[in-house]
N, C-alpha and C positions, 0 to 999 in steps of 0.2 A: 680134314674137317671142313664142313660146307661152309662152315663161316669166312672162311680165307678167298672163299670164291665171290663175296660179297664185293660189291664197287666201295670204293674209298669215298668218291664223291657225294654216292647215293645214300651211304648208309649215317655220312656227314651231315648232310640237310635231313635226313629224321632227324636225329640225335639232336639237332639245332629246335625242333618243334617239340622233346621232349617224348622220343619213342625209340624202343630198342631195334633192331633189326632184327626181329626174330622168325617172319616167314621166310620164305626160301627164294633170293632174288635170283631167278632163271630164264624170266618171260625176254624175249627179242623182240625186237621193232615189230615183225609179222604177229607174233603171239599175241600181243596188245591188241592192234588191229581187229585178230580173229575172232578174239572172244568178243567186242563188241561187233563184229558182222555176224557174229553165230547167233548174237541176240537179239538183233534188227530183224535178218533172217527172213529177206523178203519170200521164200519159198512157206511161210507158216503165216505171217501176216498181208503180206500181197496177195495169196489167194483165201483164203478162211476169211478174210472183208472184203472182196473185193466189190461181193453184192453192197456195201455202203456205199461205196462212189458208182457204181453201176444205177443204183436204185435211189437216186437224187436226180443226176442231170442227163445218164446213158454215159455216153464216151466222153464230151466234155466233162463232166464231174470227175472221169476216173484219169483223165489226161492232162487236165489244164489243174486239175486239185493237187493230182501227185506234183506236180512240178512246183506249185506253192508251197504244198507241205515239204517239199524237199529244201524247198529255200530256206525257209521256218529252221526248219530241223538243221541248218547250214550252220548257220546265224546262233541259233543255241550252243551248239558244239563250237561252234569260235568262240561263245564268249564261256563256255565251259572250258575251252582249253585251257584260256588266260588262266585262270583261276588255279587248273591243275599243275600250269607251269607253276607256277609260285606255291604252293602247298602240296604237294606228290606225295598224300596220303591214302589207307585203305579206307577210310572214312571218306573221302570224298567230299560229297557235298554237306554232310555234316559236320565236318570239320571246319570247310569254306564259312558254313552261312556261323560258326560258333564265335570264330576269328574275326568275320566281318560285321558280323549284325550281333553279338554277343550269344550269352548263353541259351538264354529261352529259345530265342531266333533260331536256334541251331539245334535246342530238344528238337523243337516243334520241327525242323527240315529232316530230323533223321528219320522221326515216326510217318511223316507226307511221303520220304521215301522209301522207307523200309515198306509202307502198305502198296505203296506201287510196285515194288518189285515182287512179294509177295504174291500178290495178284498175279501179276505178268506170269510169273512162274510156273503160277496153279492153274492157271489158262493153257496154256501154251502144252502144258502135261496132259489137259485134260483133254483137247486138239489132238496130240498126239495118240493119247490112247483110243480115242474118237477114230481117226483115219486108221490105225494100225485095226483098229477091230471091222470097218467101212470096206479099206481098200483091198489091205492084204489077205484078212480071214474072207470078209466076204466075195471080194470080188475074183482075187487071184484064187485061195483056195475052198472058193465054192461052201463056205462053213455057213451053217442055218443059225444067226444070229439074230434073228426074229422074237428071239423069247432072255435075249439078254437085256438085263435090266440097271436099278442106278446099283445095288450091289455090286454085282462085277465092276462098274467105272469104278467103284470106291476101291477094288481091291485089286484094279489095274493100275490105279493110277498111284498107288501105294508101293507096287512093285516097280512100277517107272523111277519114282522117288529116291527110293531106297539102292537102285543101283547106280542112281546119280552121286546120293550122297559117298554111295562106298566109292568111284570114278574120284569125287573130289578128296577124300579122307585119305586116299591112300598119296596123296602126294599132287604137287601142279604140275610136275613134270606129264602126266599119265592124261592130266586133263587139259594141257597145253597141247598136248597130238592127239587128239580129239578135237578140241577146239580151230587147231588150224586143219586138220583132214576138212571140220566143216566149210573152213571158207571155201576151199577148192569143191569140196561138193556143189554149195550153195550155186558160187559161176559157176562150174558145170553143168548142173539140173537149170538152172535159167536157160542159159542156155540153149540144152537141148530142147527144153518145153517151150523157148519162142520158135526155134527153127520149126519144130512140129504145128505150132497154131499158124506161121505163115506160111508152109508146104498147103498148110489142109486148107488155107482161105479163101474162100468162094470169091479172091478177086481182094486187088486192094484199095480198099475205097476209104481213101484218108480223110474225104469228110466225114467220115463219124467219130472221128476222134473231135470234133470241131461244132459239130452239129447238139443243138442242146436241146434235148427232150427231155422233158418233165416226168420223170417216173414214180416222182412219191404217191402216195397210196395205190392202187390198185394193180397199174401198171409197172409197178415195180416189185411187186408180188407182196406188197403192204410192209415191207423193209421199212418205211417212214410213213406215219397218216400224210393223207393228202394236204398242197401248199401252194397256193397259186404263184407265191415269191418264189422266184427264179431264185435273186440272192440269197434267200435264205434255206435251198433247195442246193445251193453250191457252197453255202457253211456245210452244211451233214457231209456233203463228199470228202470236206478234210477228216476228214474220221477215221474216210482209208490209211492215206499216208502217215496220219500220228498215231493211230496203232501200230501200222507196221514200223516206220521209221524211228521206235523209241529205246529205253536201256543200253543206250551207247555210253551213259556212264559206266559199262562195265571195266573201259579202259581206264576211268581213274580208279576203282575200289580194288583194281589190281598192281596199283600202282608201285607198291611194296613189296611186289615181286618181279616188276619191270628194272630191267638194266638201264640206263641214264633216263630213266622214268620223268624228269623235268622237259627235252625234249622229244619220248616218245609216246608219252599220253595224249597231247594234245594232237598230233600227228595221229594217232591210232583213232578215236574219236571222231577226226574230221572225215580223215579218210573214207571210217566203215558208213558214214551216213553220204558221204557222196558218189562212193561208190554203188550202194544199195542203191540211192537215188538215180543213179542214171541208167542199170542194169534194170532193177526195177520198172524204171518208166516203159523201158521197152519191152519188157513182160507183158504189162499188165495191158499196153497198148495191142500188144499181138493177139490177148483174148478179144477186144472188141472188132477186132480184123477180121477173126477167122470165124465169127458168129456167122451161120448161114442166114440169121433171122434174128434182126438185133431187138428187135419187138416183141417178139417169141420167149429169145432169152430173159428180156427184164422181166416178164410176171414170172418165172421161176423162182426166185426171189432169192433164200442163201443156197439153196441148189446149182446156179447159173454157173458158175465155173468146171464143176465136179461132173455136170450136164455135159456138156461142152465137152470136155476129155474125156467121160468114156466113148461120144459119138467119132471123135474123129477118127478118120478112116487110115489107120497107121496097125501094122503088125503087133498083135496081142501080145506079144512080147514086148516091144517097145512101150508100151503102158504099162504094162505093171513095173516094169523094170521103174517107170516115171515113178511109180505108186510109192515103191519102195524106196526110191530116192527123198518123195515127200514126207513121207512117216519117218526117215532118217532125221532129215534136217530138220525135220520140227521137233523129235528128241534131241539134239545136241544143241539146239536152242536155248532147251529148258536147262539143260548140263553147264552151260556157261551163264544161263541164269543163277543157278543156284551158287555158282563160284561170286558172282556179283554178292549176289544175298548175305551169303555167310560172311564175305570179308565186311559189310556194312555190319551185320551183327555183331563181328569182333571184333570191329574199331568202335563201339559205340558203348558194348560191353568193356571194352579197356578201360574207357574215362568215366564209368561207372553210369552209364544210361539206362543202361536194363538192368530189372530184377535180378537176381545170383549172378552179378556179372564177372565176379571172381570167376567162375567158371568159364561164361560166354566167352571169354579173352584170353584162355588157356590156349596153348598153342605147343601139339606134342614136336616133343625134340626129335622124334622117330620119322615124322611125317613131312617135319614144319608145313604144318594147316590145323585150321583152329577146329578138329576136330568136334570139341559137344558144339562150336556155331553150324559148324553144316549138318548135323542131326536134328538141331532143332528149327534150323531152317527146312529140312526132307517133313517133320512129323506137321509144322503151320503149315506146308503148301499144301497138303495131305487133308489137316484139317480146317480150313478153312471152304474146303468145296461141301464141307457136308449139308450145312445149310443151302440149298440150292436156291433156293428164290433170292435171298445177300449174294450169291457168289454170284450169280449171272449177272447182276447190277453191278457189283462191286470189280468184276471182270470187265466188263463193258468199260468199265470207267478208270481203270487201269492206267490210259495211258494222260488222263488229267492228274491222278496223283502225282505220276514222275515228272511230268512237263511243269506243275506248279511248283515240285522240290527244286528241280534243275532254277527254277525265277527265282528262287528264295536268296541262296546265293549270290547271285548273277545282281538282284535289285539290292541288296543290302551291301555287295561289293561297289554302286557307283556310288551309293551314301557315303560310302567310308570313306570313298578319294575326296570328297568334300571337306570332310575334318580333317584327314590327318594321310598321311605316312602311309601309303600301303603296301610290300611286299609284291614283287614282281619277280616272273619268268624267266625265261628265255625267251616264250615264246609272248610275244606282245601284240594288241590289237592298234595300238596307238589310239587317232583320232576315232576309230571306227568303235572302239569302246564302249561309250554314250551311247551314238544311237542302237548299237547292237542289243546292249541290256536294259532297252527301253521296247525295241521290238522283241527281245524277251518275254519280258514281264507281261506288258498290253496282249500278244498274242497268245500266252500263257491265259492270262484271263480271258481272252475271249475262247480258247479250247475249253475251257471249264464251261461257258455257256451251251458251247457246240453241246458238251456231253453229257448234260443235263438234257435235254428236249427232246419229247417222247420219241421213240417208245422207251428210253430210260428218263424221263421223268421222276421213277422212282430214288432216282440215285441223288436227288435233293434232299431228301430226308434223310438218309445214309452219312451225304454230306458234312449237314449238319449237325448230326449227331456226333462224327466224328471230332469235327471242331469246339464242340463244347468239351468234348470228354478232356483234349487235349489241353484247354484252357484252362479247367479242374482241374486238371493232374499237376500240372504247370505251377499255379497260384497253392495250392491247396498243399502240395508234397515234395514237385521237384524243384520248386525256385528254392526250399533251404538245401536239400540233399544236394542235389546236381553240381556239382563243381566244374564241369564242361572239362574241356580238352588240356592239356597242362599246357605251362607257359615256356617250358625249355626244364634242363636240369635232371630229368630221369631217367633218360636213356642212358647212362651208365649202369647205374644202379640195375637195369631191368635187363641189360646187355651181361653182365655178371654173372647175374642169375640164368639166365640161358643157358650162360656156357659152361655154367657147372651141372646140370641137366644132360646137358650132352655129352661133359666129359665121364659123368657119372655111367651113363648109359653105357656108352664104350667100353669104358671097365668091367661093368659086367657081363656084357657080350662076351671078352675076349673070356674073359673067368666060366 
């Protein structure tokens, strides 16, 4: 029985927070890891933005930005570790902000995050289907896609979905060798796509990594209206690295399937973001290398990469093979996305957060995965693009949602050490604590400003409107219903019930 295969430890501190063991603990140190570098993924977000930091300062915005936002994103995940060392839940950051900042505090962090993930997801699928119909049909097999329209994405990106969710339903094991096949893709294809941009580079002229040209409006192929603020022209370039470098909470919302999960999530976390970040930098740095015409490239505007790689002068095969590399790693992106997604929907569905959450929090004994969460996680990533004019804002702005849920946490955890008692890790920041989740929060809110300011301006009203809905539903419904997360005490009870599920099932197998 899989349960015997369970850690003693692991399944101890659930049981101590008031939750069964009921998904299937199999993930290893690298599997942790994976699924948050398959969801960073700088082969889907270092190139699909890269015109954001390209189209602000040139090389500087894309060079000196990435290395800030890497720092940024450093600095988050250390102080995200702490948190997960001490709570090694599927819930995550919901759980963190319920424990530390109480109940509303930790509605309001599930829904910031649930809609960031969401998003990322339905993006990231939508990219995907976007390059696989771009690269592969058009470019490799010559297919006349000139008369495809938003139909097809709808019913592409519906198939993309759907064979994620069947990848994640049928079991972690299936979507744990997937997830880590990604990471080695990921180095891989970096790899091979810097070697190729420095082979082909007219010469390497390291000041333009350094050099700071002005590209908003016009010359930057109208990516950002024109700014004569430099400063405020090297804000937009964080845009790159915080879309790319986000959803590395996937390492804690899998946490309940990770083995000694108290020191391998924070570890998995750090890891995927430092590693993306320094692999990364030297990616993105090799596209502004091998520009034969750095001038040229910025009015191209989100073209300038895509540009770029079909000119360079490398064997037609060696490109598409690229092609297909890249339409790879940005589906298995969205694959480890949707594993994030669901286990947030079924921690959140447990403690009775959502609608039928009797259901949401079902978790088949056949699988162990919370099957209806990852269906209804495949049918919202699905339908939330259908509205296109909300989903291109609500996309764009994507990674303000997660980087504000990740502060929720993080700010309401240095409150708490002030009053009282807090529960601790293994993994500990000590003195770096304080300012860590101080540059959290402050940097958190200034990304909110970043991703607000045209040409997403619209996403202020979106904003907003989400915030009221939230503070409605809050006052008005869930501060009676919501009972938040339990205080200890259930997971027997819910551990019982499991195993008679399973031994039931057994019995009839053999019968």
């Amino acid at each position: 029985m899989e349960t015997n295969h369970h850690s003693d430890e692991d399944a101890g501190v659930l049981a101590s927070m008031g939750y069964a063991q009921e998904l299937s603990r199999s993930m290893k140190g690298f599997s942790n890891f994976a699924i948050s570098f398959s969801i960073i993924c700088i082969l889907a977000g270092g190139i699909t933005s890269f015109q954001l930091g390209f189209s602000s300062l040139g090389g500087f915005g894309v060079a000196v930005g990435w290395i800030v936002g890497t720092l940024f994103a450093t600095i988050v995940a250390c102080s995200m570790g702490q948190i997960a060392s001490a709570y090694p839940t599927a819930g995550g950051l919901y759980h963190w902000s319920s424990i530390l900042g109480g109940r509303g505090w930790g509605w309001a962090t599930a829904w910031v995050n649930l809609l960031g993930l969401l998003f990322v997801l339905a993006s990231v699928n939508v990219g995907a289907y976007t390059l696989f119909v771009q690269l592969i049909l058009g470019k490799i097999f010559d297919v006349d896609i000139s008369g495809w329209g938003y139909g097809h994405q709808i019913v592409g990106v519906a198939l993309i979905a759907s064979s994620q969710a069947l990848f994640n339903h049928v079991g972690i094991r299936i979507t744990k060798v997937l997830t880590d096949f990604s990471g080695y893709l990921i180095l891989f294809a970096a790899i091979l796509l810097t070697v190729m941009m420095l082979y082909c580079a007219p010469g390497f002229h390291w000041e333009r990594l350094v050099s700071i040209v002005n590209n908003t409006g016009a010359p930057g192929g109208g990516v950002f209206p024109h700014s004569d603020s430099l400063l405020y022209a090297f804000c937009l370039s964080l845009i790159l690295p915080a879309y790319t470098i986000t959803g590395f909470d996937a390492s804690a919302h899998v946490a309940e399937e990770t083995i000694d999960a108290r020191n391998v999530v924070p570890r998995g976390m750090i890891n995927a973001v430092m590693i993306s970040g320094l692999f990364g930098f030297v990616m993105v740095c090799s596209f502004i290398l091998a520009m034969p015409d750095p001038t040229a490239s910025a009015s191209q505007g989100g073209d300038v990469f895509f540009n770029l790689l079909a000119q360079l002068p490398v064997p037609g095969w060696l490109r598409s093979l690229m092609y297909v590399m890249i339409v790879v790693a940005n589906y298995l992106c969205a694959l480890a996305g949707m594993t994030s997604t669901s286990r947030m929907v079924f921690a959140f569905g447990r403690d009775g957060g959502l609608p039928g959450s009797r259901l949401w929090r079902y978790v088949s004994p056949t699988y162990r995965t919370p099957v209806p969460a990852i269906w209804l996680v495949a049918f919202l990533s699905c339908a939330v693009t259908l509205y296109s004019s909300a989903f291109a804002a609500l996309a764009a702005g994507c990674a303000i949602f997660l980087y504000v849920s990740y502060a929720m946490p993080i700010g309401a955890g240095v409150l708490a050490q002030r009053k009282r008692d807090v529960m601790t890790g293994p993994f500990r920041l000590g003195a770096l604590s304080t300012p860590f989740a101080v540059i959290t929060v402050l940097g958190s809110l200034m990304l909110v400003w970043i991703g607000i300011q045209p040409p997403n301006d619209i996403l202020i009203s979106y904003v907003v409107g989400i915030v009221v809905v939230l503070l409605a539903g809050w006052f008005l419904v869930e501060k009676k219903r919501f009972k938040g997360p339990p205080l200890g005490g259930l997971a027997p009870i819910a551990t019982e019930s499991m195993l008679e599920e399973e031994i039931a099932q057994e019995l009839s197998a053999k019968s």
